[in-house]
C-alpha positions as CSV (number, residue, x, y, z in Angstrom):
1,X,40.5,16.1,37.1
2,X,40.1,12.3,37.7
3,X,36.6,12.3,36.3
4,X,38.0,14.1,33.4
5,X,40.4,11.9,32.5
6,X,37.6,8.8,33.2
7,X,35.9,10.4,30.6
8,X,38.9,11.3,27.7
9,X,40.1,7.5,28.4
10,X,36.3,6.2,27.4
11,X,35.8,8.6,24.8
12,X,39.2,7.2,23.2
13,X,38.3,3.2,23.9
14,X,34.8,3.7,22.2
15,X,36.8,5.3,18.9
16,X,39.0,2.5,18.8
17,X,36.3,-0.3,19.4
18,X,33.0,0.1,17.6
19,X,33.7,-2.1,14.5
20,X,33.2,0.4,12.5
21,X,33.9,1.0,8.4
22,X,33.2,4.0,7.6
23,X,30.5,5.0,4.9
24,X,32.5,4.3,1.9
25,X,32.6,1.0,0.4
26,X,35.0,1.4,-2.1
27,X,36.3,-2.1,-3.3
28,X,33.3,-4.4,-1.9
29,X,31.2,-6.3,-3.5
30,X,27.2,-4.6,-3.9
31,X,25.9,-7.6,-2.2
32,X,28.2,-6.7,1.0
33,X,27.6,-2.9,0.5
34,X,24.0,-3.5,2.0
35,X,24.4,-3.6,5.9
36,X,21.4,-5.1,8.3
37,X,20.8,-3.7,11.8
38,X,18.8,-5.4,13.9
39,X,17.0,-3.3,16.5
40,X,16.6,-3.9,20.5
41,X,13.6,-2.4,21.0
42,X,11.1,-5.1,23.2
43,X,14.5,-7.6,23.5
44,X,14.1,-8.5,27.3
45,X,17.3,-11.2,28.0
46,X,20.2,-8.2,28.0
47,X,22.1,-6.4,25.5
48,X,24.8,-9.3,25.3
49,X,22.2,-11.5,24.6
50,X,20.9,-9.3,21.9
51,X,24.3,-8.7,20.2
52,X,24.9,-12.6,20.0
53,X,21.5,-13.3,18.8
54,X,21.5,-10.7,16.1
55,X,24.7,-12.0,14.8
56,X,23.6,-15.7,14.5
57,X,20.5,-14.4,12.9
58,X,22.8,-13.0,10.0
59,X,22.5,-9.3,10.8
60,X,25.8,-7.2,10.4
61,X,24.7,-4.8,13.2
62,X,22.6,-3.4,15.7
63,X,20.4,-0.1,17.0
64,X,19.9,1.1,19.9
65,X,19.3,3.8,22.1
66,X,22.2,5.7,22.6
67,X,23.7,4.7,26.2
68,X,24.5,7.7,28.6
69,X,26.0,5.6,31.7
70,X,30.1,5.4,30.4
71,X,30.3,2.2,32.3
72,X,27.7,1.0,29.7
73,X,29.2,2.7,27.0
74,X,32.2,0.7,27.2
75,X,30.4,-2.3,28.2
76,X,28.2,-2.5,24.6
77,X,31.5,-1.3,22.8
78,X,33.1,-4.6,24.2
79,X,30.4,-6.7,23.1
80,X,29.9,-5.2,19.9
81,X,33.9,-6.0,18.9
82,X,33.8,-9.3,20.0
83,X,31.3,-10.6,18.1
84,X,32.3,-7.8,14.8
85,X,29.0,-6.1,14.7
86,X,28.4,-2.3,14.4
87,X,25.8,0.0,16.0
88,X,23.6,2.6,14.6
89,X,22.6,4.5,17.5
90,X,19.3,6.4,18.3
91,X,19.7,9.7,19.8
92,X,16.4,12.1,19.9
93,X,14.7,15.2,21.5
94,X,12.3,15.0,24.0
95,X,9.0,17.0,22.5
96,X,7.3,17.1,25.9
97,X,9.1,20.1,26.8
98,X,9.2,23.8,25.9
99,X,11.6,24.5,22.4
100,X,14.6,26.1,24.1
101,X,14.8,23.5,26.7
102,X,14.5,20.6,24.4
103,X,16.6,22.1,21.9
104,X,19.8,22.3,24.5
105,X,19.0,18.9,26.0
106,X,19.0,17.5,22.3
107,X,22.4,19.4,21.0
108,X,24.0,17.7,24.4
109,X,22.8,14.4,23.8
110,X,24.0,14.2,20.2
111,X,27.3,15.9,20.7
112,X,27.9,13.0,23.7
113,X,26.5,10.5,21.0
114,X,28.9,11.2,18.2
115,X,31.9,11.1,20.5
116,X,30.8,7.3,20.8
117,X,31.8,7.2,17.1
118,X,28.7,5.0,16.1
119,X,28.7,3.6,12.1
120,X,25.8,6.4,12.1
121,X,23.5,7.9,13.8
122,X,19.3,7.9,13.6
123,X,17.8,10.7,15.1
124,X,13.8,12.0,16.6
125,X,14.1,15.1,15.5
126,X,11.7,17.9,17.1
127,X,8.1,17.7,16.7
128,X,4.4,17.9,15.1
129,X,3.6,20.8,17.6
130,X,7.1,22.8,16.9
131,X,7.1,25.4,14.2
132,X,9.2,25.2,10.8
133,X,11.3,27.6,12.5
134,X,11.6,25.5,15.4
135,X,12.4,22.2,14.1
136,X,14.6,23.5,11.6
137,X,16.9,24.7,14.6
138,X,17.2,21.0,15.8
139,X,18.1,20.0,12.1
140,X,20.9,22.7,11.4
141,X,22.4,21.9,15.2
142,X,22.4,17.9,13.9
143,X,24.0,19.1,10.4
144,X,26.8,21.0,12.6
145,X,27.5,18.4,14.7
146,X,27.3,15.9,11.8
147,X,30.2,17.4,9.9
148,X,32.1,18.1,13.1
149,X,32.9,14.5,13.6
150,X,32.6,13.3,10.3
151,X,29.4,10.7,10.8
152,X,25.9,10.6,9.4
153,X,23.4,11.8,11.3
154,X,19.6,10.6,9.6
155,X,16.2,12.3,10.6
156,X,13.6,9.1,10.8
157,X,10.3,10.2,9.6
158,X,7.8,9.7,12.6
159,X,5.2,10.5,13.7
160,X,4.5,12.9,16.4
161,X,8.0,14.5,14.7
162,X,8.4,17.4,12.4
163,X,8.3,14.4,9.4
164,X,4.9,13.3,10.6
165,X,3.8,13.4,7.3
166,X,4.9,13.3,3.2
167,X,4.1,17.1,2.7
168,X,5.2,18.4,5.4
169,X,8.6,16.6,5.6
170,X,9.4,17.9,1.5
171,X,8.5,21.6,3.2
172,X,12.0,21.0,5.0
173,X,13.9,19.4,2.3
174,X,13.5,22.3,0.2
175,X,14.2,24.1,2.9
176,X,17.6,22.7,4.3
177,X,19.8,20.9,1.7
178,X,21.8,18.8,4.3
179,X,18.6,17.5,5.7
180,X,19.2,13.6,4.8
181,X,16.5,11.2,6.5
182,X,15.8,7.6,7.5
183,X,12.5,6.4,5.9
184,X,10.2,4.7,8.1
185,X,7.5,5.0,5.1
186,X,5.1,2.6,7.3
187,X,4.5,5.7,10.0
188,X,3.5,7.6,6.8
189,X,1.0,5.1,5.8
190,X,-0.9,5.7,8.7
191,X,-0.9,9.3,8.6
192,X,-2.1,9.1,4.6
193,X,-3.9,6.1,4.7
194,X,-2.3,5.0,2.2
195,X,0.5,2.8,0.4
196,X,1.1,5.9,-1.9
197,X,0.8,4.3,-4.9
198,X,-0.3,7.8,-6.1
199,X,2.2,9.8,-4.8
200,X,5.4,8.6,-6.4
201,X,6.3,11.6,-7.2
202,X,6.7,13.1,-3.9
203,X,8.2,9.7,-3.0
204,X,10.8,10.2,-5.3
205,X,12.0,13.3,-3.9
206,X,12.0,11.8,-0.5
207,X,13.6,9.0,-1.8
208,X,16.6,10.8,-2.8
209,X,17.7,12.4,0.5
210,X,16.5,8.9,2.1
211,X,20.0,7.1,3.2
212,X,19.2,4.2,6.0
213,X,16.4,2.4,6.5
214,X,14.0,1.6,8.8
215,X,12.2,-1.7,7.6
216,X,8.2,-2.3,9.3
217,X,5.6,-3.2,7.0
218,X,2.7,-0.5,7.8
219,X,-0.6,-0.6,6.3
220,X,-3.8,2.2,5.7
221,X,-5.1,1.9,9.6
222,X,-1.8,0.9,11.5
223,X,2.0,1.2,11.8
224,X,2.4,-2.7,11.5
225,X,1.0,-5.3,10.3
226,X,0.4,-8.6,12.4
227,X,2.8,-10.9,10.1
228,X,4.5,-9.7,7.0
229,X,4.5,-13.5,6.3
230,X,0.9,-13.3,6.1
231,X,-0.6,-14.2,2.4
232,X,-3.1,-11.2,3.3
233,X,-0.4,-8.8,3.3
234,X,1.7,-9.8,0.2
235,X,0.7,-6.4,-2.0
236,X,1.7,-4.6,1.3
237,X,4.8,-6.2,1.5
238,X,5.9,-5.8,-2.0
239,X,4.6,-1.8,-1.8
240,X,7.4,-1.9,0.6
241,X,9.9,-3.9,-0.5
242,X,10.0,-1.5,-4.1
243,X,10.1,1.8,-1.8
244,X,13.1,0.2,0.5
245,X,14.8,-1.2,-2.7
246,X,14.9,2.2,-4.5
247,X,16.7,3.7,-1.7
248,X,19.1,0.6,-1.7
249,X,19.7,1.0,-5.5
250,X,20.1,4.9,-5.3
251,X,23.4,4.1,-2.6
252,X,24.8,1.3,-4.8
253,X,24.7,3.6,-7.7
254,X,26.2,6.1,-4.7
255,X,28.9,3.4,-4.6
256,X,28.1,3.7,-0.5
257,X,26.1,1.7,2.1
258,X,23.1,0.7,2.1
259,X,21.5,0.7,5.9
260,X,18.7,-1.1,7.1
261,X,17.8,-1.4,10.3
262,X,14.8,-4.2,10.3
263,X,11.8,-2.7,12.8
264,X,9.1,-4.7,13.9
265,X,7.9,-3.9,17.3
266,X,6.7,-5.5,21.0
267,X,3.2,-5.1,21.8
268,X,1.3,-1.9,21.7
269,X,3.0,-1.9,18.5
270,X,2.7,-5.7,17.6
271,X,-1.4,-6.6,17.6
272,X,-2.5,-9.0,20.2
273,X,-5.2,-11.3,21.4
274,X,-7.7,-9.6,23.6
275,X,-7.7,-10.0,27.7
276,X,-4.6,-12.5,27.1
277,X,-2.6,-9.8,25.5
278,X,-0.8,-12.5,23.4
279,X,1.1,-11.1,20.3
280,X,-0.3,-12.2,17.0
281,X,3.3,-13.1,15.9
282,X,6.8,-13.6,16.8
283,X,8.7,-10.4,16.6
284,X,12.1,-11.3,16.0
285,X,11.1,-14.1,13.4
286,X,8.8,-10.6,11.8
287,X,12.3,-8.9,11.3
288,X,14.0,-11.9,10.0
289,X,11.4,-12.5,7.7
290,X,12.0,-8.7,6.4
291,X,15.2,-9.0,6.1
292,X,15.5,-12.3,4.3
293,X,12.7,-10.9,1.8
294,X,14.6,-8.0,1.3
295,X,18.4,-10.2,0.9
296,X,16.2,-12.3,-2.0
297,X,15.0,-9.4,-3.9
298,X,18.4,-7.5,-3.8
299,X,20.1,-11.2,-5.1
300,X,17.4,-11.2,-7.4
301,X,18.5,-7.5,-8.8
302,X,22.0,-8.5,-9.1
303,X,21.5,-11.0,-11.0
304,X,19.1,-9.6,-13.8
């Protein structure tokens, strides 16, 4: 009974304390209708460190793993009030192990993860080696659970997920009407090798159930470039920068958020220096970079 009630009281602190505003925006202006998250992933100095540091660096939020420990839980919620930011969190099923197993393990992990009452959540749904079938289970338990508690719950397009690839992820929006998906569109310029200048088409229809962001500037033979700063990667940049701002425009036009969550990575992800292992760039100033290039060519469409 104790640990019960341990659990109810952290359950109700966490509603009350994520700064959160709902997905709505009625009566703000567009430019504060576009939200930035900044992601932990590689950030080695602590999550309070990490909150504070995002929010001098202009974001509005942060994503992260989901936490399981309640002590934790209650820890980042406290953090996350005093310094007003929100959290998107990640939540995901494990594809190492058998369907039915992974299934269950994932329906428990996002039911705990919604009772956090994150701004929204972004999920790794299933995987390449599932069936349609199979994947499409994880999907309909996320839609369940999604209009249970009343928050947004995005499949990321991955790869090594049932969205590995542009084809294959339209297969599933035709299939489930619900489905609603982060675009990572640099995973699928891997997989293509491509920036998919002929594939608009497709892209729009991806596009359209596309609601948050996830902002890494991919290129033909990798999932990230060395520095989106880079002269050498301006067209890539700009590829990008039109797919992310038609998503933006589509939820102004929504009269709801915009998401992004900016998502340049540590080394493997970040190219380094042989033997030394040094990374090519900074990865923080990478995401800053994003999301300032990103601020400038939303101000830019305002103002036109």
């Amino acid at each position: 009974m104790k640990k019960y009630l341990k659990h109810a009281f952290v359950i109700i602190y966490l509603m009350f304390s994520y700064n959160l505003s709902g997905q709505k925006s009625v009566g703000n202006t567009l430019s504060n209708q576009v939200l930035y998250f900044q992601t932990d992933w590689g950030f080695e100095d602590g999550m309070e460190a990490f909150i504070k540091k995002a929010k001098v660096s202009g974001y509005d939020g942060i994503e992260t793993w989901a936490p399981i420990d309640s002590n934790k839980q209650m820890q980042i919620s406290k953090w996350l009030k005093e310094h007003n930011m929100k959290v998107i969190f990640l939540c995901g099923s494990d594809p190492n192990l058998p369907f039915e197993k992974s299934l269950s393990k994932y329906k428990v992990y996002l039911k705990n993860t919604l009772k956090l009452n994150p701004f929204a959540i972004n999920s790794h749904t299933g995987s390449d080696f599932y069936t349609l079938s199979q994947n499409s289970a994880f999907i309909e338990v996320a839609n369940e659970l999604s209009n249970e508690y009343n928050i947004p719950v995005y499949h990321e397009t991955h790869r090594g997920r049932f969205s590995f690839s542009l084809p294959k992820t339209i297969e599933y929006l035709e299939k489930n009407k619900d489905l609603i998906l982060t675009l990572d569109i640099s995973h699928w310029m891997v997989v293509h090798e491509s920036l998919l200048k002929n594939r608009q088409e497709l892209l729009n229809k991806i596009i359209k159930r596309s609601n948050h962001i996830h902002a890494r500037v991919g290129f033909e033979e990798g999932p990230q470039v060395n520095d989106p700063s880079a002269p050498e990667w301006k067209n890539t940049l700009e590829r990008h920068l039109d797919i992310w701002e038609a998503i933006i425009n589509k939820r102004l036009k929504e009269n709801k958020y915009a998401t992004i969550t900016t998502e340049f990575g540590p080394p493997n992800y970040m190219p380094t220096l042989p033997i030394t292992r040094k990374p090519t760039s900074d990865q923080w100033r990478s995401n800053v970079f994003v999301m300032k290039a990103l601020k400038k060519r939303i101000l830019k469409d305002l103002q036109d």
